[in-house]
C-alpha positions in Angstrom: 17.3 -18.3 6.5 14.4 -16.5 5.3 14.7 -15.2 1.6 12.5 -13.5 -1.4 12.3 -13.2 -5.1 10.0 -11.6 -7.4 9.4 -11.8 -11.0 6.7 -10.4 -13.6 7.0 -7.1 -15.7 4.2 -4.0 -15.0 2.1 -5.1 -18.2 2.9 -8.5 -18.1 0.7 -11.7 -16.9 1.3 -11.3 -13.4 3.2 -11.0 -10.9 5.2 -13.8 -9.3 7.0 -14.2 -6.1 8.6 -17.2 -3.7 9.4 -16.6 -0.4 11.8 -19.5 1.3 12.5 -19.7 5.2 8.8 -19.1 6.4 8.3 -21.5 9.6 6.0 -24.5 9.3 2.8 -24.3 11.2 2.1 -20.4 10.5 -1.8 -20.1 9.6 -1.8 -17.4 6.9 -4.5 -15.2 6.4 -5.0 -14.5 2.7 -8.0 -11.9 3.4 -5.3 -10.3 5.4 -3.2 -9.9 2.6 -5.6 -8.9 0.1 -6.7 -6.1 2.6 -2.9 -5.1 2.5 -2.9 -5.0 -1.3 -6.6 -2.7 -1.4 -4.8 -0.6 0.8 -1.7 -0.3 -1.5 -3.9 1.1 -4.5 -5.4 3.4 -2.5 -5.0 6.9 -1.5 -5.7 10.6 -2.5 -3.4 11.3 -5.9 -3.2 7.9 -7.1 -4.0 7.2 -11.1 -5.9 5.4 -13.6 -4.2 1.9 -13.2 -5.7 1.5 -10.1 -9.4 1.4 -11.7 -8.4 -1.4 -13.7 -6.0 -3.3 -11.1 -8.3 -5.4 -8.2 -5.0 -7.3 -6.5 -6.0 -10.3 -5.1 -3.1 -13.0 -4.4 -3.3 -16.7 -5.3 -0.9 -19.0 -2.8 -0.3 -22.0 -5.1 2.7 -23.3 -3.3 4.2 -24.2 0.1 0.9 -23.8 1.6 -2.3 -26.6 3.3 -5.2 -26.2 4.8 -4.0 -22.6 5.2 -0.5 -23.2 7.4 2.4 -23.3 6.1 4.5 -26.4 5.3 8.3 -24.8 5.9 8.7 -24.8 1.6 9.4 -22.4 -0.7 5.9 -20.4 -0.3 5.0 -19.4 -4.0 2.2 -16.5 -4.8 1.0 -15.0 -7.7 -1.2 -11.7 -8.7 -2.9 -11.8 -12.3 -2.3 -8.2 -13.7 -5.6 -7.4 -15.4 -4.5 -4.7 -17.3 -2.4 -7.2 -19.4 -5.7 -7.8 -21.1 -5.0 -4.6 -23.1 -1.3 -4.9 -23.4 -1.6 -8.4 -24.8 0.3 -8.3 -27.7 2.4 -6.1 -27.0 3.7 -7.8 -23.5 2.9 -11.4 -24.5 6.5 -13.4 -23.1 6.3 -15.9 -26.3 5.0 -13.6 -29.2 7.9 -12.8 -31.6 8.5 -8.9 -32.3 6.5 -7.4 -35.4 5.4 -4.2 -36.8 2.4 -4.3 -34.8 3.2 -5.2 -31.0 6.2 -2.7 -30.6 3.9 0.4 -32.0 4.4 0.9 -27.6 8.1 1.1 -28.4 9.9 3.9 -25.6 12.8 6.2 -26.9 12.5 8.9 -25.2 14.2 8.6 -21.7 12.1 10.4 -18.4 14.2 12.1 -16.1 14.5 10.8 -12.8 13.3 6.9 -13.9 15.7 4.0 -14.5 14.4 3.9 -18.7 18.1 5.9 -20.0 20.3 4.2 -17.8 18.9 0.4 -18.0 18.8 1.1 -21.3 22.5 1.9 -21.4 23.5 -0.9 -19.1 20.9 -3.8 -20.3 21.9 -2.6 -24.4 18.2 -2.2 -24.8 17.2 0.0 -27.6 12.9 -0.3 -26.6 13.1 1.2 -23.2 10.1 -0.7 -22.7 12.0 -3.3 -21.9 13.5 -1.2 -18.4 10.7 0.6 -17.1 8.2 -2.5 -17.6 10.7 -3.9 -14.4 11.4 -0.6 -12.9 7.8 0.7 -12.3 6.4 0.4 -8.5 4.2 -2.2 -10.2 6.7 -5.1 -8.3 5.5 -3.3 -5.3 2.3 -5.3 -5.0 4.6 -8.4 -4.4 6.3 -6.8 -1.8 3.4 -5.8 0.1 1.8 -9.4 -0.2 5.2 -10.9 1.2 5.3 -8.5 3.6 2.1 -8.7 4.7 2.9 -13.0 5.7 5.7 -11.4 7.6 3.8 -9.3 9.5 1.4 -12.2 10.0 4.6 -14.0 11.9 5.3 -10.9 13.4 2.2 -11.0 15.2 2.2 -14.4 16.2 5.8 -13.2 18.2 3.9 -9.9 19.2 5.0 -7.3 17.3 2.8 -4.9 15.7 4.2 -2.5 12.6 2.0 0.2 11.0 3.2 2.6 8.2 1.7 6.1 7.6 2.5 9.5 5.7 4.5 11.7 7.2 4.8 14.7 5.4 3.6 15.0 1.7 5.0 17.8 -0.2 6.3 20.7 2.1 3.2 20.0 4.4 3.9 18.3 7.5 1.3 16.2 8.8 3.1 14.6 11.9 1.8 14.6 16.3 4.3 16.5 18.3 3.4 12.6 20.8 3.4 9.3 19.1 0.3 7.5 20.2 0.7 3.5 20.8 -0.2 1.7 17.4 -3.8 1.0 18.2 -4.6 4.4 17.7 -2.7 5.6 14.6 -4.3 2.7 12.9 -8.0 4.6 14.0 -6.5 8.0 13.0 -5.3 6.9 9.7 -8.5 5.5 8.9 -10.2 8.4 9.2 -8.7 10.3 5.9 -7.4 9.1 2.6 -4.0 9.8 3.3 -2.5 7.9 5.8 -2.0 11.1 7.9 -2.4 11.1 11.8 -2.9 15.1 11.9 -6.8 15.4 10.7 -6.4 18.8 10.2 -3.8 19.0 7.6 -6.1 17.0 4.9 -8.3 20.0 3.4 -4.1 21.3 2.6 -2.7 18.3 1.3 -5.9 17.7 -1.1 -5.2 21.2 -2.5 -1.3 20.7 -2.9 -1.8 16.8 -4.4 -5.1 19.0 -6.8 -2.5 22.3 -7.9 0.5 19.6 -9.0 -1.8 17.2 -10.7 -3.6 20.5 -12.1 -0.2 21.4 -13.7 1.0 18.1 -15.0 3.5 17.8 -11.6 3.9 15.2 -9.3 4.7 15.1 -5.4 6.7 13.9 -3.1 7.1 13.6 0.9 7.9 11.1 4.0 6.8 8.5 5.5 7.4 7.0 8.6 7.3 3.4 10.0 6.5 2.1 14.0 7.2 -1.5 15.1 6.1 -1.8 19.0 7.5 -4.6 20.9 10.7 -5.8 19.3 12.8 -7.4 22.0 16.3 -6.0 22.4 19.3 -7.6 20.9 17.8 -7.6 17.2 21.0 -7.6 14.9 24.7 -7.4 16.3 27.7 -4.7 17.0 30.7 -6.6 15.7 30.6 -6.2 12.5 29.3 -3.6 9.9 27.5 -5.9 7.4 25.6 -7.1 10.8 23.9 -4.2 12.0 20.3 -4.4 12.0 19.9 -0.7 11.4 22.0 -0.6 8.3 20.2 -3.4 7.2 16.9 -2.1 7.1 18.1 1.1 5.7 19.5 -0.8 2.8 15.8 -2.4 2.4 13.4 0.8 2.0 16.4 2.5 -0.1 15.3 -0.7 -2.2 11.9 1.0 -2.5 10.9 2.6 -5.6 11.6 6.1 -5.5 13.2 6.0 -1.9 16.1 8.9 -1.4 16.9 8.9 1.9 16.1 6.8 5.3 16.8 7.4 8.9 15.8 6.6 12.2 14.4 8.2 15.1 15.0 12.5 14.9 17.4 11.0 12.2 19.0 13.9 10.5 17.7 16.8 13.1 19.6 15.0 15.7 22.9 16.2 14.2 22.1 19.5 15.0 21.2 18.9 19.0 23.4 18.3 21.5 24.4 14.9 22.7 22.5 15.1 26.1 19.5 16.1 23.7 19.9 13.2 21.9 20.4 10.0 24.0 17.9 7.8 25.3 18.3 7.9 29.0 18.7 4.3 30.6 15.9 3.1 33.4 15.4 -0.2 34.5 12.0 -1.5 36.3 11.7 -4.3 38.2 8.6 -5.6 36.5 9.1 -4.9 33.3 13.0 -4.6 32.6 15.4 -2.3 31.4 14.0 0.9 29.4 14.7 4.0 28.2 13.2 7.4 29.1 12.8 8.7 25.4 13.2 7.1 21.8 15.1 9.6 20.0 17.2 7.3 18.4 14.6 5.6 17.1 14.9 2.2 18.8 18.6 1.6 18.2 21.9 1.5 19.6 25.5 -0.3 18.3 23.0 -1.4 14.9 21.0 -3.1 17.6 17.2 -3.0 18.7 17.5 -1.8 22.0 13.6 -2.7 23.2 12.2 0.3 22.2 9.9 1.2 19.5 11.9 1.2 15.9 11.0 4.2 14.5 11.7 4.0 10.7 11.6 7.4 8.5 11.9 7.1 4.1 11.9 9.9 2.1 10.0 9.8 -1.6 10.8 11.6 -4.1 8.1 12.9 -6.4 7.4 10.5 -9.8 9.4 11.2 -12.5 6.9 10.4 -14.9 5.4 14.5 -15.4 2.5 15.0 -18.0 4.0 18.4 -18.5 7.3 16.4 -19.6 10.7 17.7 -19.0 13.5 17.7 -22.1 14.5 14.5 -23.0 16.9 13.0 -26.4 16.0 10.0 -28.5 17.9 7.7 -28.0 17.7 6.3 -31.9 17.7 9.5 -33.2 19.6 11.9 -30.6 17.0 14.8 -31.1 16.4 16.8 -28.7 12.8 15.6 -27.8 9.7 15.5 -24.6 10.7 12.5 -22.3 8.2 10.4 -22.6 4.9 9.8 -21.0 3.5 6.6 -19.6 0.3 6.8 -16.9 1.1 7.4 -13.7 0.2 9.1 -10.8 0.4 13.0 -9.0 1.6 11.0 -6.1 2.0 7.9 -4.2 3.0 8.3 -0.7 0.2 6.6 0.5 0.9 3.7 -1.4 4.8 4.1 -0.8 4.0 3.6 3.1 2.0 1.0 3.4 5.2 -0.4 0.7 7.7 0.5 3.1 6.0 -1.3 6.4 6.1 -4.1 4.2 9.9 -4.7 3.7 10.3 -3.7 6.9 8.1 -6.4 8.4 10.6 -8.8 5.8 14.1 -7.7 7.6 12.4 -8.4 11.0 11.2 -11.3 10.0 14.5 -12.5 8.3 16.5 -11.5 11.2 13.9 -12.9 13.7 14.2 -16.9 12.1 17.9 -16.0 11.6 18.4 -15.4 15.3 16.2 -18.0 16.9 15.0 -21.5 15.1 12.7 -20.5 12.4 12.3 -24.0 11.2 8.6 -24.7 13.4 6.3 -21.8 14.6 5.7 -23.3 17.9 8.9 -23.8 18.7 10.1 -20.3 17.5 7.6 -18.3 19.5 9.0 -20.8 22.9 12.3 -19.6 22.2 11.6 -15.9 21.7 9.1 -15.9 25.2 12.1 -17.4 26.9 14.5 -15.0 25.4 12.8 -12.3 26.8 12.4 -13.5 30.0 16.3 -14.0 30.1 16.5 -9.9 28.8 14.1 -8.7 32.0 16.1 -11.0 34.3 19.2 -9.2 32.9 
């Protein structure tokens, strides 16, 4: 079965991760994944770090001549910035007087620092937020973009873009096929489809950043191509839906996920709601719409998944909120580490990723994942056996 890990702290080294399960014989394109993590550091609103930060990943496991071997895959990203956090992040160095001068005491709203402090008995809230920060992202995306590398061997295409940012919504009334989002989101730094909304979110992302705020909004994930029977009824922990829902709440900053009209369905009618069942002799069964985004029973159904995450804004504000010391209990200014006015952009492209992972996972799960050939064999002739149905 197909697993991850990551390790490595915001400031630290690098970044680690190991991703077990992959199929042997999958060529992997490391350009690919580099592209994935450019993309992830782009986008209008983002901060600082990413002037210093130019991800590139290093396979040095599970990998030769470029395919995959069916071990542990093990990748690694060098976090230049640690070049000016040396002694204060280094793993060995003991504490002193000089490399804790970045100690953290004052909690930020909204961010895991007051709480992981509480629960990890960590008195330098360094300690939490140097795990905490989106910073493990990077990983993510690089393991996520190898999944979607499988993915496409089997077919299926997945593309994540920005919703809404902010109160401004950005969105087609039609969803185009894949092939052209990925034309209209390249023609703006935002990820948006909707060209005409950019001159409005610039300003938005400009007045927050302007008053030391930050921003939040939603993105939205398509996977074209999925066969049906993805995930199972009988049981709850089984449901492929719930499953991936439980994945991009794992995202940093992630509030709330659903799927298709997702929450505005509950306010339709149920003949407004369900997919209407047609079957075609060529090319199966179908359904007339997609308003439930692509699942039925916590089942693909063979439509489109249509995936939809909320962000919150950042907590980290550079006009900071109240906050209490947590050595001295004064009433002080949370504190304030860089950041950015917002990261939606990044947050989608973040959110395809881990995605793309669940599919994956429950892609070798279903079928055998042990040898690439023989998976994609057993997924052609599963469905043939769905359209003969």
């Amino acid at each position: 079965m197909l697993f991850y890990m990551t390790a490595g702290e915001s400031h630290g080294p690098q970044l680690t991760g190991i991703i077990n399960g992959l199929p042997a014989g999958l060529e992997i394109d490391v350009a690919q994944i580099n592209a994935a993590l450019t993309a992830r550091q782009g986008g209008y609103g983002r901060g600082n770090r990413q002037k210093i930060e130019h991800d590139q990943v290093k396979i040095v496991g599970g990998l030769r001549h470029s395919v995959t071997l069916g071990s542990p895959l093990a990748l690694t990203i060098l976090n230049k910035d640690f070049a000016h956090w040396q002694d204060n992040m280094d793993p060995l160095q003991p504490a002193n007087e000089r490399n804790t001068l970045r100690q953290v005491t004052r909690p930020r709203p909204g961010h895991a620092d007051l709480v992981g402090g509480m629960k990890y008995r960590q008195r330098d809230l360094r300690n939490v937020l140097e795990r905490s920060s989106a910073r493990e992202t990077a990983m993510r995306v690089a393991i996520g973009n190898i999944c979607q590398q499988l993915l496409a061997q089997l077919d299926i295409d997945i593309v994540g873009y920005v919703q809404q940012v902010g109160n401004v919504n950005a969105s087609l009334e039609e969803l185009p096929p894949i092939t052209i989002m990925r034309d209209l989101l390249s023609q703006n730094d935002l990820r948006i489809l909707d060209q005409t909304k950019v001159e409005e979110i610039h300003e938005l992302i400009d007045t927050a950043k302007k008053d030391g705020d930050t921003v939040g909004g939603v993105v939205r994930v398509v996977v074209e191509n999925v066969p049906a029977g993805l995930g199972s009824y009988t049981s709850w922990d089984t449901k492929l839906d719930a499953k991936l829902a439980g994945a991009v709440m794992g995202v940093n900053a992630i509030k709330g996920v659903s799927f298709g009209q997702g929450f505005a369905g509950s306010q339709q009618l149920g003949s407004q709601v369900m997919d209407a069942i047609c079957y075609d002799q060529n090319k199966g069964w179908g359904r007339l719409s997609n308003h439930l985004g692509g699942f039925e029973g916590g089942m693909t159904n063979g439509q489109s998944l249509v995936i939809n995450a909320a962000m919150k804004p950042l907590p980290t504000l550079y006009r900071a909120l109240p906050s209490v010391n947590i050595l001295t209990k004064e009433v002080q200014k949370a504190n304030v580490e860089r950041s950015d006015t917002t990261a939606i952009v990044p947050a989608s492209i973040v959110v395809a990723s881990v995605v793309a992972i669940e599919l994956a996972q429950i892609i070798t799960e279903t079928f055998d994942g042990s040898n690439m050939t023989r998976l994609k064999e057993q997924v052609a002739a599963y469905r043939q056996e769905l359209q003969e149905y």
